[in-house]
VEXDREN-2710 file (C-alpha; in Angstrom, 1 decimal):
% VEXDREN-2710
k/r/px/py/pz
1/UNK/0.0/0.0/0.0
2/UNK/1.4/3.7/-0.7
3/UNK/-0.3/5.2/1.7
4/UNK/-0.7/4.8/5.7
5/UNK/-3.5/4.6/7.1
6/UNK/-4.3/5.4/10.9
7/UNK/-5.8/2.2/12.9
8/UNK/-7.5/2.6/16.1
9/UNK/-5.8/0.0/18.7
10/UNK/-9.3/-1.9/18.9
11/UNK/-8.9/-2.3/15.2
12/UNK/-5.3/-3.7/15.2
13/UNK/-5.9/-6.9/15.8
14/UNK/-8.3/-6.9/12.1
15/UNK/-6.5/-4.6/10.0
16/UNK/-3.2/-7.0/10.9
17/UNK/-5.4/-10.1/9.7
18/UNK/-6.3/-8.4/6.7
19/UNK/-3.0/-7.6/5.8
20/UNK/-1.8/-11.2/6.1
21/UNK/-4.8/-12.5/4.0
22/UNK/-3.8/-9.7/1.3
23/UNK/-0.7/-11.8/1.0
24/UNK/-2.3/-14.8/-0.1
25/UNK/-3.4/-12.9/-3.7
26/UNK/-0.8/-11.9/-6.5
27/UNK/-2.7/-9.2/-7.0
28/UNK/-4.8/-6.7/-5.0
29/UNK/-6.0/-3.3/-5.2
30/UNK/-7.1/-1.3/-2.3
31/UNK/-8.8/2.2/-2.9
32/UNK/-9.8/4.8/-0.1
33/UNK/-13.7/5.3/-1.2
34/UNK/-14.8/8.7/0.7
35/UNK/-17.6/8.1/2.9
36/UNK/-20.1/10.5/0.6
37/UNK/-19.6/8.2/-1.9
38/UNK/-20.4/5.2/0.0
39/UNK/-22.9/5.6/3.1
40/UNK/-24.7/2.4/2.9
41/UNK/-21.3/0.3/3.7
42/UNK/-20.1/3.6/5.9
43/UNK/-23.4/2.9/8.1
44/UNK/-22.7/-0.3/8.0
45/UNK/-19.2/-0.4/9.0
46/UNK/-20.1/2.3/11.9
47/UNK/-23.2/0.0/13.3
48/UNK/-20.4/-3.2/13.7
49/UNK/-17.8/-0.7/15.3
50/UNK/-21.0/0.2/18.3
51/UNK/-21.6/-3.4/18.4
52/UNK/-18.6/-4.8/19.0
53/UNK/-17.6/-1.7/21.0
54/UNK/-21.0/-2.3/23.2
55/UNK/-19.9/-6.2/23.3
56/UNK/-16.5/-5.1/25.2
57/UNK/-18.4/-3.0/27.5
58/UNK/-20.7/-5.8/28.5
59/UNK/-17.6/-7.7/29.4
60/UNK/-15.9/-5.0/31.2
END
């Protein structure tokens, strides 16, 4: 990837995972889509962040 992207510490442990299954392709391309081009799966992503966020509370 050129560019670096800021992950949250909650997110680590995913975007690491994701990285090592990137490495399984010969080819992949990754493009930054900006959120007003893509609310349904920026909604999306932002309701599984609160869930899983709301998960670790429970625990706590």
């Amino acid at each position: 990837m050129k560019d670096v992207w800021k992950v949250g510490r909650e997110l680590l442990p995913w975007y690491k995972k994701a990285k090592a299954l990137m490495n399984g392709f010969r080819f992949i391309e990754m493009r930054k889509i900006p959120r007003s081009q893509n609310r349904v799966a920026h909604r999306a992503a932002k309701a599984a962040y609160y869930e899983a966020r709301l998960g670790q509370l429970k625990k706590e």
